[in-house]
C-alpha positions in Angstrom: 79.4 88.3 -80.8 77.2 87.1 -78.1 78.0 86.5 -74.1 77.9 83.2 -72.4 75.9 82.0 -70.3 76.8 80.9 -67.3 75.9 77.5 -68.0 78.0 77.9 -71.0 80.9 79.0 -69.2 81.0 75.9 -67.0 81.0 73.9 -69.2 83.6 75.1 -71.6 85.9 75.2 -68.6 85.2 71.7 -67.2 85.9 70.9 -71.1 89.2 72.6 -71.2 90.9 72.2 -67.8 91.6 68.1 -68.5 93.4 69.5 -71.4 95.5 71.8 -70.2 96.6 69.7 -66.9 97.6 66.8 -69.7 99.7 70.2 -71.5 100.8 70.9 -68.2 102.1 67.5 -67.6 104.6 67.6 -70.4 106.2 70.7 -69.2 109.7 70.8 -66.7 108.4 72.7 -63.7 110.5 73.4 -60.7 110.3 73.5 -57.0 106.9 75.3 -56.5 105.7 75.6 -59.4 106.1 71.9 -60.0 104.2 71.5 -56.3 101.2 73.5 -57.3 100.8 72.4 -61.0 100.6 69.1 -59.5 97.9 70.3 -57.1 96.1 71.8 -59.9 96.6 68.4 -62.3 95.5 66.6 -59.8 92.2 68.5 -58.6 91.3 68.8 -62.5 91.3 64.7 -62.7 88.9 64.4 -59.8 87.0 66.9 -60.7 86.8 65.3 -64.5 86.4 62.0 -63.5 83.3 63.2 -61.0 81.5 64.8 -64.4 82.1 62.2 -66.9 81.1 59.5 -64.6 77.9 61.4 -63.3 77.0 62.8 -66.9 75.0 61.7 -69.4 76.7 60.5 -72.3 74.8 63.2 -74.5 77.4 65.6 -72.4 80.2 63.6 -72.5 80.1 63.3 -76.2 79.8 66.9 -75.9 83.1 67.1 -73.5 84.9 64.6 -75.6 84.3 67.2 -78.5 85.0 70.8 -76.9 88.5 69.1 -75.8 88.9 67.8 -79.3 88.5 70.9 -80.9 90.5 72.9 -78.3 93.5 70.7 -79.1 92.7 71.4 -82.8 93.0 75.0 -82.3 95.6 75.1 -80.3 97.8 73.0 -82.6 97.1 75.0 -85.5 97.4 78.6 -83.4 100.7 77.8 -81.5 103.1 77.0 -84.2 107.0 77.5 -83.6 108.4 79.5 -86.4 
């Protein structure tokens, strides 16, 4: 299996914070914890909404499509038995 490139890297990670804060969202957090998932939540929609809006929509098809197929994954990998 190849590496990543750095480049790479980034981008699957600016792909796949947005949706773990919206996963995040959905789960009871308490006292801290719920203070800094909040933080995090909240740094992960500025930081999405600065890409998106300053990227080509080339990339944000691409973004769209990584977060897509994360969800995909994770849907058919985490299943309660």
């Amino acid at each position: 299996m190849r590496k990543l490139t750095p480049n790479e890297k980034l981008i699957a990670v600016v792909a796949i914070l947005p949706v773990m804060a919206d996963l995040m969202e959905d789960i009871k957090l308490f006292q801290l914890s719920k203070k800094y998932g909040n933080l995090f939540i909240e740094e992960v929609r500025k930081t999405d909404n600065t890409i998106i809006r300053d990227a080509e929509l080339d990339a944000q098809s691409q973004q769209i499509n990584i977060q897509r197929a994360f969800v995909q994954w994770l849907q058919n990998e985490f299943v309660e038995q």
